[in-house]
Structures are given as C-alpha cells and as structure tokens.
C-alpha positions in Angstrom: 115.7 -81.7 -42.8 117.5 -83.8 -45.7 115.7 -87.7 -45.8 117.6 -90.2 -47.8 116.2 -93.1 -49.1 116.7 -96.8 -49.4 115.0 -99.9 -50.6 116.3 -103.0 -51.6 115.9 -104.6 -55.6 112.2 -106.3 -55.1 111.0 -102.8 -55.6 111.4 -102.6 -58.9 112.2 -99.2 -58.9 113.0 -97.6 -62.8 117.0 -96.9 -62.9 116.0 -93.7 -64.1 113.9 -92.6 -60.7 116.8 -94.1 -58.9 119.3 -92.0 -60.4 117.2 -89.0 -60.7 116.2 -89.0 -56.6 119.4 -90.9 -55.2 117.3 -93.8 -53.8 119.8 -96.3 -52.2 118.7 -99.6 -53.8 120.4 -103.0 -52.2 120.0 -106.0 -54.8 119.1 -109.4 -53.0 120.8 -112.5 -54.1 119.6 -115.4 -56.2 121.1 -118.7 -55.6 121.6 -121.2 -58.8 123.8 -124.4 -58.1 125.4 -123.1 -54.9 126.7 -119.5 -56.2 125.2 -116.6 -55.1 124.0 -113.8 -58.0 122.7 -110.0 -57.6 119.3 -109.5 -58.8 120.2 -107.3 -62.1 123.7 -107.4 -61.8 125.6 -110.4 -61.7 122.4 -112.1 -63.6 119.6 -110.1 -66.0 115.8 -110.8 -65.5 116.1 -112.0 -68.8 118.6 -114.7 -68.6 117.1 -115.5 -65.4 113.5 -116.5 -66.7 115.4 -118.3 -69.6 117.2 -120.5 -67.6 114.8 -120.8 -64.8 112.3 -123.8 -65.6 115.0 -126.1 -66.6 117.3 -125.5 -63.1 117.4 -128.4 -60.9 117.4 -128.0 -57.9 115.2 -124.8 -58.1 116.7 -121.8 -57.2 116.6 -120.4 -54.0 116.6 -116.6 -52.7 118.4 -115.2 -49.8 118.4 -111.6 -48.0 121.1 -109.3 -48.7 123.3 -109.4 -45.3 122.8 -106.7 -42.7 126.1 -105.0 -43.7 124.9 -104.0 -47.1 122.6 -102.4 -45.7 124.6 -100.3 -42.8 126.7 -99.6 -45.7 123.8 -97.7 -47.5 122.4 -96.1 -44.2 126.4 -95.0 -43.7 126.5 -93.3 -47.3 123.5 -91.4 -47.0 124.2 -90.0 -43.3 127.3 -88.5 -44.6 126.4 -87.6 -47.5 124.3 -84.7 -45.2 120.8 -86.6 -44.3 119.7 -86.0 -41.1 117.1 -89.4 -41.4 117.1 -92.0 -43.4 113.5 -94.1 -44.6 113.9 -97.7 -45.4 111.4 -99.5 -47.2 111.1 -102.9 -47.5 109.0 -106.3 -48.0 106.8 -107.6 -45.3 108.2 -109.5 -42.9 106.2 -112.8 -43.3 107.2 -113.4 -47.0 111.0 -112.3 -46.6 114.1 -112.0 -44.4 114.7 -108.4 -46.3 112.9 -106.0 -43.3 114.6 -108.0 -40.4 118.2 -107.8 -42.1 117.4 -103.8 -42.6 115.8 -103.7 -38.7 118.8 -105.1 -37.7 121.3 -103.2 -39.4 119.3 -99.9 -38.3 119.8 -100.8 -35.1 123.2 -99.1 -35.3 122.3 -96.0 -36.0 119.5 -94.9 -33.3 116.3 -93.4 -34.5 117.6 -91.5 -37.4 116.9 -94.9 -39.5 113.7 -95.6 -39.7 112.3 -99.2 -41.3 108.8 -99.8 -42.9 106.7 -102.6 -43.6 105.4 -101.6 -47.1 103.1 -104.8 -47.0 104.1 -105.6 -50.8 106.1 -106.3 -53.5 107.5 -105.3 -56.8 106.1 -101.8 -57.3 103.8 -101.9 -54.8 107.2 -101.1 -52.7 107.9 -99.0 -55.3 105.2 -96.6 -55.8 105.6 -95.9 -51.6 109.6 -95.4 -52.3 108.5 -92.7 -54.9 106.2 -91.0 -53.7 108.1 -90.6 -50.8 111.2 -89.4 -53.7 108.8 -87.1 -54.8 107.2 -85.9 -51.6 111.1 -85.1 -50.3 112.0 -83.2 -53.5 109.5 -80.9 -52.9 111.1 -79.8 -49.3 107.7 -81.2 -46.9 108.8 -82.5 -43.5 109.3 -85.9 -42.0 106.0 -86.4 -40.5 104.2 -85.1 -44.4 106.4 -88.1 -45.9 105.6 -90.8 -43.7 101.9 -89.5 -44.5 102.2 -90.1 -47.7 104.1 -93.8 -47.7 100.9 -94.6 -45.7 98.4 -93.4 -47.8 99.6 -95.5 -50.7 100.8 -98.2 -48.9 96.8 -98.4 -47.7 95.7 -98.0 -51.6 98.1 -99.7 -53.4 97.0 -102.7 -55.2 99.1 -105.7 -56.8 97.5 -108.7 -58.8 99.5 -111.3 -60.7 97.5 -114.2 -63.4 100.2 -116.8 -62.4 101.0 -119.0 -65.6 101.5 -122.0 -64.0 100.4 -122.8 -59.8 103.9 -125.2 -59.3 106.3 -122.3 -58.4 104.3 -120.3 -55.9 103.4 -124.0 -54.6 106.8 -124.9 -54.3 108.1 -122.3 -52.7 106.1 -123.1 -49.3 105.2 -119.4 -48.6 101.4 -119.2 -49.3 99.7 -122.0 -47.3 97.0 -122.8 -49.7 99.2 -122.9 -52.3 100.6 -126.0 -51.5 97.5 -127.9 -50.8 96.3 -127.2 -54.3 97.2 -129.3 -57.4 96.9 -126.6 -59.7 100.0 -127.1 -62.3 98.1 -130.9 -62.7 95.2 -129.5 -63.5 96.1 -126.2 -65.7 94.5 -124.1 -63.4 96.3 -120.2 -63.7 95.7 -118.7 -60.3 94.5 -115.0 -60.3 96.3 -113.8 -57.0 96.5 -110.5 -54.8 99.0 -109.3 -52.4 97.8 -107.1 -49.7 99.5 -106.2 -46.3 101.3 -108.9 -46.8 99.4 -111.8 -46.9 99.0 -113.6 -50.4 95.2 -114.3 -51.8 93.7 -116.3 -54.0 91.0 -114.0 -56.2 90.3 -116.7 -58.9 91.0 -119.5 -61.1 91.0 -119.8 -64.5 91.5 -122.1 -67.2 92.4 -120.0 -70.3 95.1 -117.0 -70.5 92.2 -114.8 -72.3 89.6 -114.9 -69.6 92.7 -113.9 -66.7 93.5 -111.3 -68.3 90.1 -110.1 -69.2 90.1 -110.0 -65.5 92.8 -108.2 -64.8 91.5 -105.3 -67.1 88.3 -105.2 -65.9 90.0 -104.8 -62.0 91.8 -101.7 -63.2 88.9 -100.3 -64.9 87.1 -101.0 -62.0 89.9 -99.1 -59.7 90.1 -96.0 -62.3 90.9 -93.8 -61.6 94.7 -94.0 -61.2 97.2 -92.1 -59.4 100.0 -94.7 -61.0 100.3 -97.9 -62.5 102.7 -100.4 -63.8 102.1 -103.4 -65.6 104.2 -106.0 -64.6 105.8 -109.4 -65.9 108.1 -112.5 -65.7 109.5 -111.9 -69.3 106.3 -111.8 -70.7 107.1 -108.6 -72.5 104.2 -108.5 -75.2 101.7 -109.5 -73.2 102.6 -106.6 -70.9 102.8 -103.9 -73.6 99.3 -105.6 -74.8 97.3 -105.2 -71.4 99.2 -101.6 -71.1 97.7 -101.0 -74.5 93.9 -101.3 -73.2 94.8 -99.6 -69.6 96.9 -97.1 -70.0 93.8 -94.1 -70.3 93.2 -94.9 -66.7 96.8 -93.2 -65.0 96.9 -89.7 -64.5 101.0 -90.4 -64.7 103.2 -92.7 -67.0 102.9 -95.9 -66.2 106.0 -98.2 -66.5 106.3 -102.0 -67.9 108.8 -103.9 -65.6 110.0 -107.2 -65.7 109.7 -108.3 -62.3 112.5 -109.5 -60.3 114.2 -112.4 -59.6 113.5 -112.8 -56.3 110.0 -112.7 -56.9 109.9 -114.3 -60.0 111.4 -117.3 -58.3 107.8 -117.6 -56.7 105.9 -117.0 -59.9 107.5 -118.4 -62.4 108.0 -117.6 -66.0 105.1 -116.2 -68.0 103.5 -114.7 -65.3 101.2 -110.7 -65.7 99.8 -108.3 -63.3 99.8 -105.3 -62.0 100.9 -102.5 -59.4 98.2 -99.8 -59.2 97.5 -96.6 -56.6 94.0 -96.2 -57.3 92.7 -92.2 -56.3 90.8 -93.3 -53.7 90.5 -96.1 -51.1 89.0 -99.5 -52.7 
C-alpha cells in the first residue's frame, strides 16, 4: 500500500524532510491590515516577528480553505497512493482539522484526518515519524501505531516573553484573566492534547530557561528534539548548546510559525521533545 502525507505549515516541518519524503504541506494565512499572507511564502518568519509588535490592529490568523486542501488529497491519490494521513492541530485551538475533515469528506475513507493534539513540531515529530515509518514499507495499521505513540509522548513547552499576546488572543481562558504583561510575569506554558497549561511564572529570562533545561534533562532520554523560537535565534542555539547530549537524532532549531507566533509573540523559547518513554 502507498500512504501519502499531508500536514498543514504549523508543523514546522524542515523543507528538507519535506522534500526528501513528499509530505504535502498547506501554509495557513496571516492577516495584516486586511490582506491575506502565506505563512513562509508570501511573508518570512523573520519579517513577520519584525513587524509584528508595532501592527495595529493585531494580526489575525485564518485556516487555509477546504479546497487547498482537496487539492493536496487530489495530488497524492494520483500520484499512486492508495491512503492518504492528514495531520493537523487540535480542534479547540484551530479551524485547521475541520477545514481538512471537511475537505476529506470527498474522498471516502481513503483520507484519513488526525487530531495530533499539538503544535509546531509536536505535529511535526508525528508527520515524521509517520515519513519515516512509510519509507520503510510497514503497513497502514504499523503507521497509525506509531503517530500514536508519539503523539501520547510528545512534549511542547514555550517561556512566553511577554503574557499580552497569548492573552489577547482569547484562546486560553486563564490567560485572559491574568495581568501578566503589567506585571512582567513570563509564563512557562505546556501544550498537551490540546489544551494549553500554565506550568509556572517567572520573573527573570535566566530562571525560565533554567527551567526549561532542567525539564529536558529530566525527560532524557530523547527520541527527538527541537528547540524552538519566535526569532529568538541565539537564545535557541544557546539552550541547544546545553541539551543537545540528550537526542539520540539531530535536533533542529526552528523559528516557529506565524500562526503561532501570533499567540506568543516575539521573543518567545521552548521546545518540542519525544522523550523514550512515557512521562
């Protein structure tokens, strides 16, 4: 049986392991001052983060429409695959899964949509090791195995630099009860199954991301890891520096994208890690 593979930009996926496995990425859409912009196409992460705490109004983020996604499912069912896997953001902090559930709707049972419960490379790591797991010629029912034993290990923590943006964007209920930006609080937060929590609160950079290397010290050790950022480069390739014993892979260093980082902010750090075992 031939699987293709899609997935849509919040994955975070390295162009490289695109390209090299022929996952179908779709990018979402940013929206600055009424015009709509594709994460990494029409607009770099870089720029993006540049520009991003002096737009006003805020920017917004919007699902990519149903038909880019049929439009993948098409390509890869005539390209020879007999199924297609399509993994995707939770359902409670995006419009992404329905518009792929919808647009899979089309094509029977031979598109199949999952919940990956995270974002960034926590998608990711359950796109490629599904890549992976395909390359090597094991069966539908092996794969899907295998996209939910790391979805149930994978682990993604963010030190948020500043608590307005995650507040503003009305998403994470306790987020906007909390005066955090007023206060200088930076927010220590962990996605899992798709609900956001709040692991701490600190008051100096230093002491977060003490915290974030004791937490992958703590998982060691790792089946993959990324370190990831909203252009916050050298801080990234810092915290790498001390964490990268702990992978039995490469790890990556990604700057996280825009349709995410339009929840975090600038400035933000964290992680994406499969730990070997269950924590």
């Amino acid at each position: 049986m031939k699987i293709g593979l899609v997935t849509d930009s919040t994955a975070d996926i390295p162009a490289e392991l695109q390209n090299r496995y022929g996952i179908e990425v779709v990018p979402n859409l940013i929206n600055i001052h009424n015009k709509s912009y594709e994460d990494g196409i029409e607009i770099s992460r870089e720029e993006f983060y540049r520009l991003l705490p002096g737009l006003n109004p805020p920017p917004t983020t919007s699902a990519p429409s149903v038909g880019s996604f049929q439009k993948r499912y098409e390509k890869l069912l005539r390209a020879g695959a007999n199924m297609v896997i399509s993994i995707h953001p939770p359902s409670a902090l995006s419009g992404i899964f329905n518009a792929a559930r919808l647009a899979a709707q089309e094509f029977g049972d031979v598109v199949k949509v999952l919940d990956s419960g995270q974002l960034s490379l926590g998608i990711g790591f359950q796109v490629i090791a599904a890549a992976e797991a395909i390359a090597s010629g094991v069966g539908l029912d092996d794969v899907l195995t295998i996209i939910e034993s790391v979805r149930q290990r994978v682990r993604v923590v963010a030190l948020l630099d500043t608590m307005e943006y995650i507040r503003r964007s009305g998403r994470v209920s306790w987020a906007k009860a909390m005066l955090g930006s007023l206060l200088h609080i930076q927010p220590l937060v962990e996605l899992r199954h798709g609900v956001v929590f709040r692991l701490a609160q600190v008051r100096t950079r230093l002491r977060g991301v003490n915290q974030l290397t004791e937490m992958l010290h703590a998982m060691a050790p790792l089946e993959r890891l990324a370190i990831l950022h909203t252009n916050a480069e050298a801080a990234a390739r810092s915290l790498l520096e001390d964490v990268k014993s702990l992978t039995q892979t490469t790890p990556f260093v990604v700057n996280v994208t825009t349709a995410i980082g339009t929840h975090v902010g600038p400035n933000g750090l964290g992680f994406a890690a499969v730990p070997a075992r269950l924590t």
